[in-house]
C-alpha positions in Angstrom: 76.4 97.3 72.6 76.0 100.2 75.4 78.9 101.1 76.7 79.0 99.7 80.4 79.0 102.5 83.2 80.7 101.3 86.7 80.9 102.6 90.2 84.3 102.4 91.9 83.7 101.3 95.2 86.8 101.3 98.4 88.4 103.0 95.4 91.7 103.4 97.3 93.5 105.5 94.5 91.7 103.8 91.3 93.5 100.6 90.1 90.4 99.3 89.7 88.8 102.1 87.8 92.0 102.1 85.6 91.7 98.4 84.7 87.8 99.2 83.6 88.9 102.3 81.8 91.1 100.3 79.7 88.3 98.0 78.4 86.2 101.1 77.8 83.9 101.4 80.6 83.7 104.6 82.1 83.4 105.4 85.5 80.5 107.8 87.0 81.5 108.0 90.5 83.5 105.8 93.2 83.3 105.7 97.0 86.5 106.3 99.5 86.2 106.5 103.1 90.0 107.9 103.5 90.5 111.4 102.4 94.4 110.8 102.5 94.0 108.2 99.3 91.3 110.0 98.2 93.4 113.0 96.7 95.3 110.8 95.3 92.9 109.4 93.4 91.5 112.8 92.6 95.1 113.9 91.3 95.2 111.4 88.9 91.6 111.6 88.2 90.3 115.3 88.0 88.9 117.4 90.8 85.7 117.4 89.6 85.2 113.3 90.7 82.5 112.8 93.0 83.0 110.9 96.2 79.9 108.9 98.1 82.1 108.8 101.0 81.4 105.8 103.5 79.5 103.0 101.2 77.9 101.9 104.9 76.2 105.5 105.3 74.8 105.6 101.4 71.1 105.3 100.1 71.6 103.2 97.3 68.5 105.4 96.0 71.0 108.9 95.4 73.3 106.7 93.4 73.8 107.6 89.6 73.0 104.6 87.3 75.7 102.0 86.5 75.8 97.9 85.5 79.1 97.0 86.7 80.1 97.6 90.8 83.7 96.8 91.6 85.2 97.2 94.9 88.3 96.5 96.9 86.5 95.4 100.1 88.1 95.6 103.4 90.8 92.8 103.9 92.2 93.6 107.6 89.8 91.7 108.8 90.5 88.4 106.5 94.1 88.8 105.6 96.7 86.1 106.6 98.8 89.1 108.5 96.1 90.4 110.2 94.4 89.3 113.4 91.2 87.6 111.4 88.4 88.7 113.0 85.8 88.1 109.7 82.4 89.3 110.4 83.2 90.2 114.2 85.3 93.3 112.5 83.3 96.0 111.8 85.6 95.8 109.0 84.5 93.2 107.3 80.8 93.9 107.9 81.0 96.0 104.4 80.1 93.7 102.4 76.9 94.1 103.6 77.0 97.5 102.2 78.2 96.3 99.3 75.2 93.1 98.7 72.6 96.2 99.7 74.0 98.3 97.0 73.7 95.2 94.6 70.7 94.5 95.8 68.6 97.9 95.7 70.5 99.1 92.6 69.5 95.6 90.9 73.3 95.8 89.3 73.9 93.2 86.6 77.3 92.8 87.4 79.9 93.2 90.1 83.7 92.6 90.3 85.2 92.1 93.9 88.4 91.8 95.4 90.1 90.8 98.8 93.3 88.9 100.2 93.9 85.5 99.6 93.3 84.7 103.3 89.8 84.9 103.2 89.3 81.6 101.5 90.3 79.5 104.4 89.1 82.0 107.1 87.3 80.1 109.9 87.6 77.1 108.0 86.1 78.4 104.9 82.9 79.0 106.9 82.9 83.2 105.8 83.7 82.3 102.2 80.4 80.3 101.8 78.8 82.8 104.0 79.4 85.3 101.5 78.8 82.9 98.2 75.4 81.9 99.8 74.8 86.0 100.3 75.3 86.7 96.6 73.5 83.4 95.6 70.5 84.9 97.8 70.7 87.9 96.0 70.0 86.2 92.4 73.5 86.0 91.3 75.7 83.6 89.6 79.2 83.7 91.4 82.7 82.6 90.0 85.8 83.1 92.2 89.3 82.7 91.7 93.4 82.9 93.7 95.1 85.0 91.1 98.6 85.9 91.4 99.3 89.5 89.6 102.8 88.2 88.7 100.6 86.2 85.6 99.0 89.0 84.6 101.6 91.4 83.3 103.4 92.9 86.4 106.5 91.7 88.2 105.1 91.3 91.5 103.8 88.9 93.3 100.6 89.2 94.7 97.8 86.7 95.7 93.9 87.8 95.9 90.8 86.3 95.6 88.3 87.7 92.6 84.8 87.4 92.6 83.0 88.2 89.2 78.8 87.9 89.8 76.3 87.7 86.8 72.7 88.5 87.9 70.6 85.7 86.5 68.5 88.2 84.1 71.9 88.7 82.4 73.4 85.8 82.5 74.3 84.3 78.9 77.4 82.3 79.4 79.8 81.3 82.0 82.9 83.8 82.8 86.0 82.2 81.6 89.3 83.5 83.6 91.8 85.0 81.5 94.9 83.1 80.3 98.0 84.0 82.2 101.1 86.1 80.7 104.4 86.3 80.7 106.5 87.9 83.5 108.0 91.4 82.0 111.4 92.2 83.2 112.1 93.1 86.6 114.3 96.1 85.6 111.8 97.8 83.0 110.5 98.8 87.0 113.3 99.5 89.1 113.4 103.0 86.9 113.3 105.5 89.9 116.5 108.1 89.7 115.2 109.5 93.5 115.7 106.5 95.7 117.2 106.7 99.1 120.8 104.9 99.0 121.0 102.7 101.8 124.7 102.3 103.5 125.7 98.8 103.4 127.4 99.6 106.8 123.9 100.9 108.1 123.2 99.1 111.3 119.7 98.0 110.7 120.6 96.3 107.8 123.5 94.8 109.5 121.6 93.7 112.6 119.2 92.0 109.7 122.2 90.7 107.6 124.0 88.8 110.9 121.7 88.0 113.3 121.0 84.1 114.4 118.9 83.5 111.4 121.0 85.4 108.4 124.3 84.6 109.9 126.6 83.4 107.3 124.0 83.3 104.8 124.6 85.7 102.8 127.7 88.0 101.0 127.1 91.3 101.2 129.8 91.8 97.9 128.8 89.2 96.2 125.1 90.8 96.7 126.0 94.1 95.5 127.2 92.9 92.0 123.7 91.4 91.1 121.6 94.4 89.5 118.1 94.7 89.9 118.1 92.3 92.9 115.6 92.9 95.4 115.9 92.2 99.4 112.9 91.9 101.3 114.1 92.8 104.6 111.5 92.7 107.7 111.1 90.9 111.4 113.9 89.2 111.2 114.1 87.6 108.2 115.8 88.7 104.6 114.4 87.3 101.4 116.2 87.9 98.1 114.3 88.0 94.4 116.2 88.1 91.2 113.0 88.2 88.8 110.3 89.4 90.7 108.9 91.5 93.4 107.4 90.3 97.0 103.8 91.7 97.1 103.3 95.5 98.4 101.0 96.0 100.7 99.9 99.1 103.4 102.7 99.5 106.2 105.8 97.6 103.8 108.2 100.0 103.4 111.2 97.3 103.5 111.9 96.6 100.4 115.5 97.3 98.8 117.2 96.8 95.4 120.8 97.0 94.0 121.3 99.0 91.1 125.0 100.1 90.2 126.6 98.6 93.4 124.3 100.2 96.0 121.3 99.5 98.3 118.1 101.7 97.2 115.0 102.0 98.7 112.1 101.0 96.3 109.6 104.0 96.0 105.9 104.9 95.6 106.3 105.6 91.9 108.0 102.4 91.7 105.3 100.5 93.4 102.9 101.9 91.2 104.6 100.7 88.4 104.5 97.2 89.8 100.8 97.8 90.6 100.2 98.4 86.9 99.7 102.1 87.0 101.0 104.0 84.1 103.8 106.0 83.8 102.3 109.2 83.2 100.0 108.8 87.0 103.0 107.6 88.7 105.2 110.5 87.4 102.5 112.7 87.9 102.6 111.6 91.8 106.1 112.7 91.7 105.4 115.8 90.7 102.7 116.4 93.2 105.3 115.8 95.9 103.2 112.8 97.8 105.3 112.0 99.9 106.8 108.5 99.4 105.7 106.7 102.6 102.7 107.7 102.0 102.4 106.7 98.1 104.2 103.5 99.2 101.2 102.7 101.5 98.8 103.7 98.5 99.9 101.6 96.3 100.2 98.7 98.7 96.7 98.9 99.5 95.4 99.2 95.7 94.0 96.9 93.1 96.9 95.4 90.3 95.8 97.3 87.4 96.3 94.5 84.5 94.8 91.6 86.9 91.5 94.1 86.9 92.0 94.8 83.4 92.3 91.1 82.3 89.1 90.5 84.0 86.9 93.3 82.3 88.1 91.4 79.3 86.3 88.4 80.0 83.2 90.2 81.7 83.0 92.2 78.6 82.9 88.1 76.2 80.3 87.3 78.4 78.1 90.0 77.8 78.5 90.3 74.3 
C-alpha cells in the first residue's frame, strides 16, 4: 500500500501530526494562523516546514498532494466555556475552509477535532449542520466523545472526532479504537523546575477558606499525599489523586504536591500529558519557551495517543 501523505491543518504545535507520524504517514505541509505556536511547532519540527498560513485565504489549487486532512478547527466559538456563538463567530466559519479544501482537493479522508461542546450547541442544530455539509460533499461521516484519559495519557479531556471516508474509498466502516488503561499519574509529574508555591501564599489561602472551601479541606493532611493534584480556579478547588483535569489555553492553575510542597505544573509537563514525547518536551526546555506560554500551547493542542489511536483504525479501513 502507498504510504498515506497528510496536511496538518490549525496545526497549533503538531499533536496531530505526531499521532499520524507514528502510524507512518508523513506529513507534507500544515497550516497555522498564529506565529507564536507556530515556532514551536517549527522547533520540534525543522525550519525547513512550510506554513499555508490562514486555511481561509488558501487556493486549494497551490496545495501539494495529500489523502488524509486533519485539523484542530476552531472551538472558541463551540466550547462549553466560551460564549457559543457557532456559525455567527467568524471563528467557527472555518470549517468552511476546511469542506472547500475537501472539496477542491477531492481528499479521501479527513480526521477532525473540536470540544465536546459542540454536540449540543444550539440544540444540536450546528452538529447536523456540519454532518449534512460533509454528507453533501460525498462523504461517509463517523463521530465520536472521546476522553484522552482512555487513550494512554493521564488527563482528562473530552472532544468530539470526526473521521470522513469519501464514498470512492470507502471499503468498510471505521471501528473506534478500544480504550486503555490509565498510566500512572506520577510517570508525568517529572519536572525538577517547577515554581514552589507557599502554602501560606494568600491566593491560595483566599481559595483554601473562602465560603465554598471553608473547612473542607486540611492543608497537612494535603501535603502528605504525593503526586496529588489541585485544580484551583474561580472560586472553587478540585483535588485528583490519579488523574489530571483537562489543559486547555489560559489554565495556568493547576498545582501538585511532590515531597511536602505546592508546585506549579509546567509546559513540559503538560506536554507530557498531551502525549508528546519526551525528547520535544525537553527540547522546549531547552529552547527557553517560556512556560506560560508552552502551558497555553499545549492546552490548545491535539492529545497525541487519542490522534494516534485513530490513524490506527483509519489505516484497517483502508487496507
Amino acid at each position: 500500500m502507498q504510504q498515506l501523505r497528510f496536511m496538518d491543518f490549525c496545526a497549533g504545535i503538531g499533536g496531530g501530526r505526531i499521532g499520524l507520524n507514528n502510524n507512518g504517514l508523513i506529513c507534507v505541509a500544515h497550516s497555522e494562523i498564529d506565529d507564536i505556536p507556530n515556532q514551536t511547532y517549527r522547533l520540534f519540527f525543522g525550519d525547513d516546514e512550510v506554513n499555508y498560513g490562514d486555511l481561509m485565504q488558501i487556493h486549494p489549487h497551490y496545495l501539494p498532494d495529500f489523502e488524509v486532512l486533519i485539523g484542530g478547527f476552531p472551538c472558541q466559538t463551540f466550547s462549553i466555556v466560551g460564549k457559543r456563538q457557532g456559525f455567527n463567530d467568524h471563528r467557527g466559519q472555518v470549517i468552511y475552509g476546511i469542506l472547500n479544501i475537501l472539496k477542491e482537493k477531492k481528499i479521501p479522508y479527513f480526521i477532525l477535532e473540536n470540544v465536546k461542546g459542540l454536540v449540543n450547541h444550539d440544540k444540536g442544530q450546528t452538529l447536523k449542520n456540519i454532518l449534512q455539509a460533509f454528507d453533501e460533499l460525498g462523504y461517509i461521516v463517523d463521530f465520536k466523545v472521546l476522553d484522552s484519559i482512555h487513550y494512554g495519557v493521564p488527563q482528562m479531556r473530552e472532544r468530539i472526532y470526526f473521521i470522513g471516508i469519501h464514498r470512492d474509498y470507502y471499503k468498510k466502516p471505521f471501528v473506534w479504537a478500544e480504550t486503555q488503561p490509565i498510566p500512572e499519574l506520577k510517570n508525568y509529574l517529572i519536572d525538577t523546575d517547577n515554581v514552589i508555591l507557599d502554602v501560606q501564599d494568600a491566593t491560595f489561602q483566599k481559595y483554601l477558606h473562602n465560603k465554598y472551601n471553608q473547612g473542607q479541606y486540611d492543608i497537612d493532611e494535603i501535603l502528605q499525599k504525593n503526586d496529588l493534584i489541585l485544580d484551583w480556579r474561580q472560586s472553587d478547588l478540585r483535588l485528583y489523586s490519579d488523574r489530571c483535569p483537562t489543559l486547555r489555553t489560559g489554565r495556568h492553575g493547576i498545582l501538585y504536591i511532590k515531597d511536602g510542597q505546592l508546585r506549579k505544573l509546567t509546559g513540559f509537563e503538560a506536554l507530557l500529558l498531551q502525549g508528546f514525547p519526551l525528547e520535544l518536551a525537553e527540547k522546549a526546555k531547552r529552547y527557553n519557551i517560556t512556560n506560560t506560554r508552552l502551558l497555553s500551547q499545549a492546552g490548545n493542542a491535539m492529545t497525541v495517543n487519542v490522534i494516534e489511536s485513530i490513524g490506527k483504525s483509519l489505516l484497517q479501513c483502508i487496507v
